[in-house]
Each structure stands twice: as C-alpha cells, then as structure tokens.
DSSP file (Angstrom, degrees, kcal/mol; ACC not computed):
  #  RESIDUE AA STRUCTURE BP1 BP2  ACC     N-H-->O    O-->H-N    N-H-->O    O-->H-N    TCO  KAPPA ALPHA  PHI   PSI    X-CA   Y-CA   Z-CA
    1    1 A X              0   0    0      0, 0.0     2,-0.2     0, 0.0    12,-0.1   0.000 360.0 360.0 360.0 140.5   73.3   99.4   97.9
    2    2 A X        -     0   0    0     10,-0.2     2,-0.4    13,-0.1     9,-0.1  -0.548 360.0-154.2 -67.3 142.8   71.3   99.1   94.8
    3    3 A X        -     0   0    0      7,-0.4     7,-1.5    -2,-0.2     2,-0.3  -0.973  12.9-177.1-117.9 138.1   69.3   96.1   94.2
    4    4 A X  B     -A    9   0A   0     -2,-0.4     5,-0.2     5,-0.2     2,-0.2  -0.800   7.8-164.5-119.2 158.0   68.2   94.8   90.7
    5    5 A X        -     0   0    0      3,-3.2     5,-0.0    -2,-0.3     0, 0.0  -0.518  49.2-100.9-118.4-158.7   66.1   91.9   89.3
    6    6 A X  S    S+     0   0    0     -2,-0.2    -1,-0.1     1,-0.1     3,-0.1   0.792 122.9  43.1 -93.4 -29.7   65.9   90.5   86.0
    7    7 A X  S    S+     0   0    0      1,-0.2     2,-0.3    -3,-0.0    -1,-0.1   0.841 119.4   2.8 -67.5 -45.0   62.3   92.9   86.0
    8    8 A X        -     0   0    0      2,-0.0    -3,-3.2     0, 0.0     2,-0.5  -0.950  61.7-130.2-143.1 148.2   62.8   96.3   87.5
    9    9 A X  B     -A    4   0A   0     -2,-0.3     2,-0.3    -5,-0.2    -5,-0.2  -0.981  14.9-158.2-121.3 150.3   65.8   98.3   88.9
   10   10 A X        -     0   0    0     -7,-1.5     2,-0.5    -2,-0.5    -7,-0.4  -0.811  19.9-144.2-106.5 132.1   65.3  100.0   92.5
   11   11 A X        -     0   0    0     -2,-0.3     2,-0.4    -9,-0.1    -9,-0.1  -0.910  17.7-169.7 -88.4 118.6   67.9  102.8   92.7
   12   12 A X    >   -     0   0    0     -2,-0.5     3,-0.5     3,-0.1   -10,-0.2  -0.937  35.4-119.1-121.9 134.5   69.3  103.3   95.8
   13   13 A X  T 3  S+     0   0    0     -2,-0.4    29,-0.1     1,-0.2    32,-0.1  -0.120  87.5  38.9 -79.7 164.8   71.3  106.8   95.2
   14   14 A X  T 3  S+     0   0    0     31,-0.1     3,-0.3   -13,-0.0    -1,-0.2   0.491  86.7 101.8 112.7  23.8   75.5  107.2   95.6
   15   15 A X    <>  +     0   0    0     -3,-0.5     4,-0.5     1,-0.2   -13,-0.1  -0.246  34.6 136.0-135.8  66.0   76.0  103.9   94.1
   16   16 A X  H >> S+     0   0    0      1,-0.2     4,-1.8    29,-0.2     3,-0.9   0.939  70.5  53.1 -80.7 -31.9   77.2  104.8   90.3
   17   17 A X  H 3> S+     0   0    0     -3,-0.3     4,-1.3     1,-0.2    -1,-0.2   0.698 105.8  53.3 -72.6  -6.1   80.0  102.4   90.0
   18   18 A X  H 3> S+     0   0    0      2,-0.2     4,-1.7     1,-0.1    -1,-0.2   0.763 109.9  46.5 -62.9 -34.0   78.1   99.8   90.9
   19   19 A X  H <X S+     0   0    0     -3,-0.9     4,-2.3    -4,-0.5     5,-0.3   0.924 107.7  54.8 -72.9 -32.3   75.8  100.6   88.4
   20   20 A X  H  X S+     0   0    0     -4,-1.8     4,-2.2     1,-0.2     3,-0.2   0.985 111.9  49.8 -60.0 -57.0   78.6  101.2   85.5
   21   21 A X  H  X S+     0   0    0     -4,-1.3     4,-0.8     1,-0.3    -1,-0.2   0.742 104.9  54.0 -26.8 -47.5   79.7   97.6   86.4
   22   22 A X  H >X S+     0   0    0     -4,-1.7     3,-3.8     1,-0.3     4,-2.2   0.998 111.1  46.9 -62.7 -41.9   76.0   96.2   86.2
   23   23 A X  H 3X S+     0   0    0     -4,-2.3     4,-0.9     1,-0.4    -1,-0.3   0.772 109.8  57.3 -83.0 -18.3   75.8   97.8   82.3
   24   24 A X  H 3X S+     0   0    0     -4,-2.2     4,-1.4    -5,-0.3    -1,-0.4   0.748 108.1  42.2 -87.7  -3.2   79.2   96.2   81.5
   25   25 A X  H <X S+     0   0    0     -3,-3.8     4,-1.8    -4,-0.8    -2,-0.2   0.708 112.8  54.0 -92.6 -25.4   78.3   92.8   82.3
   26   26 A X  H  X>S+     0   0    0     -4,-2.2     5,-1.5     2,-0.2     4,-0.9   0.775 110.1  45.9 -76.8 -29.8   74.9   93.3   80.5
   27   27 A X  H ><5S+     0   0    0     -4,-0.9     3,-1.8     1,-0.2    -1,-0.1   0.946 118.0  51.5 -71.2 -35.1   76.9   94.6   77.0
   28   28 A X  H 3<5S+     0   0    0     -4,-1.4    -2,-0.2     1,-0.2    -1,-0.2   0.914 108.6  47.6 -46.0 -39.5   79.0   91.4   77.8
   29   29 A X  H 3<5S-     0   0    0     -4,-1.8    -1,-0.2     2,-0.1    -2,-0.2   0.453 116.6-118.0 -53.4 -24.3   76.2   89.9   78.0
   30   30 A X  T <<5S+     0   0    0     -3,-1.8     2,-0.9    -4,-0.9    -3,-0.2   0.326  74.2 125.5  87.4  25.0   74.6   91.1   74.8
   31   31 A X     >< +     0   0    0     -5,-1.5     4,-1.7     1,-0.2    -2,-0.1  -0.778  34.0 173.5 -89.3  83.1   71.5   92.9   76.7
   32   32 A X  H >> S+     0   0    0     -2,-0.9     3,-4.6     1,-0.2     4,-0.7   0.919  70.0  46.5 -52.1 -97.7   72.0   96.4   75.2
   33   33 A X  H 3> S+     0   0    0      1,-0.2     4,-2.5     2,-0.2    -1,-0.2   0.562 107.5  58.1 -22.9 -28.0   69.2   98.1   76.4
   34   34 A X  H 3> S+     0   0    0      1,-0.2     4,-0.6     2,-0.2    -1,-0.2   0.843 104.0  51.0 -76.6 -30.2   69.7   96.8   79.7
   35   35 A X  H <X S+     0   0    0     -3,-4.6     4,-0.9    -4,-1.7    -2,-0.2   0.513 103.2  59.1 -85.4   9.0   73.1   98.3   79.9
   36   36 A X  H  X S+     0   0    0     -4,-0.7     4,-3.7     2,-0.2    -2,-0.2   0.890 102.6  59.2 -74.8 -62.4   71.6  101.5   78.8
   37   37 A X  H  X S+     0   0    0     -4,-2.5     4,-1.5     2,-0.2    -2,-0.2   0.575 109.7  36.4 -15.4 -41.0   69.5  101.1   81.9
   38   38 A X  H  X S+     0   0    0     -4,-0.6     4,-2.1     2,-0.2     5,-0.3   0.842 112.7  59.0-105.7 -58.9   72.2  101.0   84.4
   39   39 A X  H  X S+     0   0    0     -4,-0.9     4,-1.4     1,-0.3     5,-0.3   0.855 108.6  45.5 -19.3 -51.6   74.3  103.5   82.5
   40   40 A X  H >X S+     0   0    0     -4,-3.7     3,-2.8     1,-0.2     4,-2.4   0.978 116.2  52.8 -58.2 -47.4   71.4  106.0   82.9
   41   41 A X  H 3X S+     0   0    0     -4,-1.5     4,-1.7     1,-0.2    -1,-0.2   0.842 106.4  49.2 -18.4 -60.9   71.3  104.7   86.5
   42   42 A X  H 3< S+     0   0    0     -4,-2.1    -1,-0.2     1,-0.2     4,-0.2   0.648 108.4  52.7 -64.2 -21.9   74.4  105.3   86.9
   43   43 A X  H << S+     0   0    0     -3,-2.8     3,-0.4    -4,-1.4    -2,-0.2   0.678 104.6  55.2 -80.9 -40.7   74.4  109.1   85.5
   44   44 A X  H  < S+     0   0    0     -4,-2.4     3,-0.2    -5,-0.3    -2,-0.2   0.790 103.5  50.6-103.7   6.7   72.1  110.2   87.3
   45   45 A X  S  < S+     0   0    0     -4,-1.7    -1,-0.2     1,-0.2    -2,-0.2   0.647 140.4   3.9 -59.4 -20.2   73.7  109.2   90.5
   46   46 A X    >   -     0   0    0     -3,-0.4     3,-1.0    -4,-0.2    -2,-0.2  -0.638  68.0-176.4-155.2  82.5   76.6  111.0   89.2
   47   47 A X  T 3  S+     0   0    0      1,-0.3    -4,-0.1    -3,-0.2    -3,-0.1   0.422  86.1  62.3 -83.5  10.8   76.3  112.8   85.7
   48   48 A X  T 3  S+     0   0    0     -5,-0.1     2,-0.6    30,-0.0    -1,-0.3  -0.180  76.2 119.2-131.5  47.2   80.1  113.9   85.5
   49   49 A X    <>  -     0   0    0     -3,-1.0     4,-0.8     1,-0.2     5,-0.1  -0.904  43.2-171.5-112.9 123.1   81.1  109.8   85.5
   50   50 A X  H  > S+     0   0    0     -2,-0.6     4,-2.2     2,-0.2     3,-0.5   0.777  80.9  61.8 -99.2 -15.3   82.9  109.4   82.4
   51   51 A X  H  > S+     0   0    0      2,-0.2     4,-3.4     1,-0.2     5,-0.4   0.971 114.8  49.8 -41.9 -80.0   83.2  105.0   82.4
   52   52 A X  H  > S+     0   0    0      1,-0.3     4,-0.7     2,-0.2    -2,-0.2   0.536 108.6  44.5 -37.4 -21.8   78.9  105.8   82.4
   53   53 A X  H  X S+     0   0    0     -4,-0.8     4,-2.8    -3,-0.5    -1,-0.3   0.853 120.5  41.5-116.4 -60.8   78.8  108.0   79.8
   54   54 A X  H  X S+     0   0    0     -4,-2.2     4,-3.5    -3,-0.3    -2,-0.2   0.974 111.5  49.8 -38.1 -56.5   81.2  105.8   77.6
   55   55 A X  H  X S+     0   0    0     -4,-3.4     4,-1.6     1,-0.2    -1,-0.2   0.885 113.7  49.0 -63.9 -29.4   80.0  102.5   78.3
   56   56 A X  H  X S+     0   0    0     -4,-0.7     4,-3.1    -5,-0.4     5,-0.4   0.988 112.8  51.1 -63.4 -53.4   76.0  104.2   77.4
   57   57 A X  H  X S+     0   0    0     -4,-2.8     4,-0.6     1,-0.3    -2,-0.2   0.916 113.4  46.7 -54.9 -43.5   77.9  105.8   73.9
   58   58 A X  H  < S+     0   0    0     -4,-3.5    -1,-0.3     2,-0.2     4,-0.2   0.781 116.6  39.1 -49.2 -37.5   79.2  102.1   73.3
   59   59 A X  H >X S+     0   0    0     -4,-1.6     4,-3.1    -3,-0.4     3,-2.5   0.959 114.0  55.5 -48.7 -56.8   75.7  100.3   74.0
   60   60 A X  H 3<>S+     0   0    0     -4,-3.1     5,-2.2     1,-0.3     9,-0.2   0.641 113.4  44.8 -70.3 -15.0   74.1  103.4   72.0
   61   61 A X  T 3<5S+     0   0    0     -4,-0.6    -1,-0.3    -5,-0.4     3,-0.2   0.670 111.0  48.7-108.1 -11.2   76.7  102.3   68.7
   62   62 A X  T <45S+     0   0    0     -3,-2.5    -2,-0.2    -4,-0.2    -3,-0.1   0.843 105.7  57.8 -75.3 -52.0   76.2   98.9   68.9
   63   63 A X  T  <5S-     0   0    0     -4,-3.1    -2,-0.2     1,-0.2    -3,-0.2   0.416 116.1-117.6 -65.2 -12.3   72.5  100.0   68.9
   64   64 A X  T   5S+     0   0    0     -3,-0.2    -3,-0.2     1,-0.1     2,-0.2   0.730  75.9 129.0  75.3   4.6   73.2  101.9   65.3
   65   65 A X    >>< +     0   0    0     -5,-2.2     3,-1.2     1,-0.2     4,-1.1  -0.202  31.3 169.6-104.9  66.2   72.3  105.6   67.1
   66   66 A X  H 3>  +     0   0    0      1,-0.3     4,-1.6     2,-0.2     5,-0.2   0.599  58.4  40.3   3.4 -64.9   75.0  106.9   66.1
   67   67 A X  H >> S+     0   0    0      2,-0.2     4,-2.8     1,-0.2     3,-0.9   0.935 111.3  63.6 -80.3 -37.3   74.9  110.6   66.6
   68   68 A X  H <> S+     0   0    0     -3,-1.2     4,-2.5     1,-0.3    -2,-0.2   0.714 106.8  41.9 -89.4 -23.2   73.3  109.8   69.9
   69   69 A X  H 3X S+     0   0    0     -4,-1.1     4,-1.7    -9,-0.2    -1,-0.3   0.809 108.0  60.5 -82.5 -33.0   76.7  107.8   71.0
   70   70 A X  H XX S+     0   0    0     -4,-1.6     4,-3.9    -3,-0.9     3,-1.5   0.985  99.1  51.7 -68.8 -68.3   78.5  110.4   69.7
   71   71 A X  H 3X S+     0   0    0     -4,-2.8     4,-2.0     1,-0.2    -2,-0.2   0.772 114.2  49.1   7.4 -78.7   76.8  112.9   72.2
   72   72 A X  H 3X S+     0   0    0     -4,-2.5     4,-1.5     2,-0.2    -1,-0.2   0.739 109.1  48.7 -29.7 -53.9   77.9  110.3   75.1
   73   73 A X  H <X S+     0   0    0     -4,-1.7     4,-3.3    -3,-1.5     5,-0.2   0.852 110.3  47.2 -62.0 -45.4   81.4  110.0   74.0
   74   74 A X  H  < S+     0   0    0     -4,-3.9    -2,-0.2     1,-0.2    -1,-0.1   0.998 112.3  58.5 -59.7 -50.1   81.9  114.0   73.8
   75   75 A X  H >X S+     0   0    0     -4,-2.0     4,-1.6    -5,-0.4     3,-1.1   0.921 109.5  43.9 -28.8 -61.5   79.9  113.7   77.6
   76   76 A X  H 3X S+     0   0    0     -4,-1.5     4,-2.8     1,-0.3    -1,-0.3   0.863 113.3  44.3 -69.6 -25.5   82.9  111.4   78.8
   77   77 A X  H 3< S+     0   0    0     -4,-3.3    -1,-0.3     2,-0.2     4,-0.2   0.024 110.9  63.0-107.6  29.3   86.1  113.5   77.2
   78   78 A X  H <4 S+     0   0    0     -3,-1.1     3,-0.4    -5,-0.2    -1,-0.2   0.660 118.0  25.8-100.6 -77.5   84.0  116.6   78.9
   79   79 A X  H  < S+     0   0    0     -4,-1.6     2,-0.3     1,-0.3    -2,-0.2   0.681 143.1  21.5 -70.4 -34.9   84.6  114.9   82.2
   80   80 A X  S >< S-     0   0    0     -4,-2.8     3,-0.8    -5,-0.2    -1,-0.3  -0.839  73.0-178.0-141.0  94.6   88.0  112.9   81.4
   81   81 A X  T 3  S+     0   0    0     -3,-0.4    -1,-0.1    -2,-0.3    -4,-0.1   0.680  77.9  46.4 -65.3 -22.0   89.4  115.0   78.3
   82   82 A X  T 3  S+     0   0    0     31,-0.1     2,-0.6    30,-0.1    -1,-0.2   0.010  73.4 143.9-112.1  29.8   92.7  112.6   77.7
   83   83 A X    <>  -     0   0    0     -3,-0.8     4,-1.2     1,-0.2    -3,-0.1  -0.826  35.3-162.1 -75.9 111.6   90.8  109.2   77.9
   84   84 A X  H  > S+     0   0    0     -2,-0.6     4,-2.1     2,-0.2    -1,-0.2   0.775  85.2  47.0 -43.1 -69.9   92.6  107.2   75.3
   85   85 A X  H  > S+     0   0    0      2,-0.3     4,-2.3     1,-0.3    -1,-0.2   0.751 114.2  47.4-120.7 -51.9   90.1  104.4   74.7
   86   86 A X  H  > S+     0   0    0      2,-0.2     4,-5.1     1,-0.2     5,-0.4   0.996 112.3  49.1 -62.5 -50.7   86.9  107.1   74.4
   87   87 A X  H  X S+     0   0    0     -4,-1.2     4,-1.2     1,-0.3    -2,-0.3   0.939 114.9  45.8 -61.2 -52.6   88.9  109.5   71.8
   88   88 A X  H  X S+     0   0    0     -4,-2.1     4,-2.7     1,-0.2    -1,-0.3   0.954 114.8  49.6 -62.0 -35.2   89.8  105.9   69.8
   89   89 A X  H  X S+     0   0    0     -4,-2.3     4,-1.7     2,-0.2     5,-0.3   0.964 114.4  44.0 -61.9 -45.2   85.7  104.9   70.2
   90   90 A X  H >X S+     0   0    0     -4,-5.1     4,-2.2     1,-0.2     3,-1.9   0.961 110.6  58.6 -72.6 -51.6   84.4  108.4   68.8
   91   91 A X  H >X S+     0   0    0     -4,-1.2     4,-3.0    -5,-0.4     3,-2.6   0.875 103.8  45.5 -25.5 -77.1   86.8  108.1   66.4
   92   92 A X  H 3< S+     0   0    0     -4,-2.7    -1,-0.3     1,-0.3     4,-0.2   0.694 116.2  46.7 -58.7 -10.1   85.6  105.0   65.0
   93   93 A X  H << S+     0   0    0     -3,-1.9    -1,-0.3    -4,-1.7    -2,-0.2   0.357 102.2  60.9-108.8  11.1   82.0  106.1   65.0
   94   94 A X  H X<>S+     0   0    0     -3,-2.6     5,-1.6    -4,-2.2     3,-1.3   0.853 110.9  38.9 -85.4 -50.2   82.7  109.1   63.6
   95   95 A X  T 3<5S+     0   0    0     -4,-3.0     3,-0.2    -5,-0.5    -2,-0.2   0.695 113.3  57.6 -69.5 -11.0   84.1  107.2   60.4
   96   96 A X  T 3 5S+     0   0    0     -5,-0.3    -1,-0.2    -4,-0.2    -3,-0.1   0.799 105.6  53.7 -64.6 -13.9   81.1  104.6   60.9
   97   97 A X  T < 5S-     0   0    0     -3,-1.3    -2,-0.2     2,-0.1    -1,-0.2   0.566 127.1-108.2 -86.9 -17.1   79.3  107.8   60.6
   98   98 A X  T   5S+     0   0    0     -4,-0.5     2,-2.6    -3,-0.2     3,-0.2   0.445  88.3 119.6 109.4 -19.8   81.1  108.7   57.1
   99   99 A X     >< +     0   0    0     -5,-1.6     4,-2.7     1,-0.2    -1,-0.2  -0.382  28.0 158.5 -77.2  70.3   83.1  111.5   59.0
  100  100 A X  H >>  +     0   0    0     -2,-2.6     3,-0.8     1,-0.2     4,-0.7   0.946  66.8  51.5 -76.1 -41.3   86.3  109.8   58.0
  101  101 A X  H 3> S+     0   0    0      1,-0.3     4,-2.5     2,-0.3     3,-0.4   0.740 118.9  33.3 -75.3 -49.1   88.3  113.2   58.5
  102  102 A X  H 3> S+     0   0    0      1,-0.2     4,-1.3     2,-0.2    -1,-0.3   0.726 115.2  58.6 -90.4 -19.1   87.1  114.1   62.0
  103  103 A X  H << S+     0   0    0     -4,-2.7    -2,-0.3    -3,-0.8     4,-0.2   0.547 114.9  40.8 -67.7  -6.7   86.9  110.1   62.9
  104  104 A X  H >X>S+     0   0    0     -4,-0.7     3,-2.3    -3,-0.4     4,-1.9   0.831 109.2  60.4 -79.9 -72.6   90.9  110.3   61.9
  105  105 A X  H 3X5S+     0   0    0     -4,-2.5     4,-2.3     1,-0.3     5,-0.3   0.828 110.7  36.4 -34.0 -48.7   91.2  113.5   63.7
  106  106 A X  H 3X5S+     0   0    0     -4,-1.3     4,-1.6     2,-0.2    -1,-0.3   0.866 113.4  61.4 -87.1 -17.1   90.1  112.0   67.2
  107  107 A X  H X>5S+     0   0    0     -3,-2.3     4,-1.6    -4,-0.2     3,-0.6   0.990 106.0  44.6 -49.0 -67.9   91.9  108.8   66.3
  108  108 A X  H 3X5S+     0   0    0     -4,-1.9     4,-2.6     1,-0.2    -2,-0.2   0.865 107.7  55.6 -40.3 -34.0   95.0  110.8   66.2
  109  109 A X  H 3X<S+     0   0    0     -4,-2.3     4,-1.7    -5,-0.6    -1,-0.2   0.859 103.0  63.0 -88.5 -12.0   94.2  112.6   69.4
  110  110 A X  H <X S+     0   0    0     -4,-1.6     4,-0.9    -3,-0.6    -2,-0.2   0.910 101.6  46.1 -16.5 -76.9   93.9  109.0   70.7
  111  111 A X  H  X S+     0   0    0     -4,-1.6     4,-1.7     2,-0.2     3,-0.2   0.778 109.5  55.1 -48.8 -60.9   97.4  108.3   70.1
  112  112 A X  H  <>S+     0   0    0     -4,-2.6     5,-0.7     2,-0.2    -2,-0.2   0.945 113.0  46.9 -22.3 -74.7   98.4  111.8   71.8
  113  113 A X  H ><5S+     0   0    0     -4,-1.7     3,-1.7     3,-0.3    -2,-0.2   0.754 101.5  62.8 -11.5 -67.2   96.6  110.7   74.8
  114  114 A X  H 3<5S+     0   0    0     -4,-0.9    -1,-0.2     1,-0.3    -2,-0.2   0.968 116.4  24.2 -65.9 -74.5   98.0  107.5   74.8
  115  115 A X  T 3<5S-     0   0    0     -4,-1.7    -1,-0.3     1,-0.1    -2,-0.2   0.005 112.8-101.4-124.4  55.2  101.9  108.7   75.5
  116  116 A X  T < 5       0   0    0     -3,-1.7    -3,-0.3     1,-0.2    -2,-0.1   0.772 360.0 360.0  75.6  41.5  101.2  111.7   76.9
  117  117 A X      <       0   0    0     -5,-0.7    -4,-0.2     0, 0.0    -1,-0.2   0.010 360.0 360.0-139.8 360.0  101.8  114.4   73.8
C-alpha cells in the first residue's frame, strides 16, 4: 500500500485506485494540484485508468489549462470510449474553450452513451 503525508508522496506500485481516490478527496477538498499529484500517481501505476485520467482533466479545468484537460479527457474515452460523464466534461470544456460546435458534438455523444445508442 501507498503511504502519503501532507509533504511527500511515497509510491508503492499496483495501487492506482487508491491513488484516484486520494486525488478525489483532494479536488473535494479544493487542493488542485495535489490531486494532480495522485492522478499522475495513479497513471503511472496504470496509464490505461480512465477515472485517473478524468479526474487529472477535471483538476487540470478547474486549473484554467484547458487544452491540457482536453488531452486527459480524449486519454479516458481512449480507454473507456462510452463514458457518459467524460464525453459530457469534454464537452463543456470544449465550449469553455469557444468550440461550441464540437463542445455540442461530444455533448450529444454524451446522451448516446447514456441510453446506449
């Protein structure tokens, strides 16, 4: 098991959902950057975990990097292509982005997702 402090985190490897967990109580928390931290943690125990790769695009869009979230997002629907709830997130940062047409477009494929079309 990994152990973390409030200073450093020690990785100890095979233990990415632990890690996804940590970086969703840290956005709850409003410690972005820290949940970027376990995200990455969490990727590079496992780079094809698509919760990590969301929950980093979400930190990374609260955080105002935009393209960089988008990146993330595309990572997760690589790994889980009919995830509802990422296809509605890029969406909405694709129109935060100005892209209202292709932030519709993955909205819509949201919706598909959602029941199964």
């Amino acid at each position: 098991m990994k152990a973390a402090s409030s200073e450093k985190i020690v990785q100890v490897p095979g233990d990415a959902g632990i890690w996804v967990k940590q970086g969703d109580e840290q956005m709850h928390r409003g410690a972005v950057e820290k949940a970027i931290e376990y995200y990455n943690l969490a990727l590079e125990a496992n780079p094809d975990l698509a919760p990590a790769w969301t929950g980093k695009a979400d930190a990374l869009e609260v955080c105002g990097s935009y393209a960089e979230a988008i990146q993330c997002y595309d990572h997760s629907l690589a790994c889980d292509p009919l995830d509802a709830e990422c296809l509605f997130k890029k969406g909405a940062t694709l129109r935060e982005m100005g892209r209202e047409e292709e932030g519709i477009s993955a909205i819509t494929s949201s919706v598909h997702a959602s029941i199964g079309v």
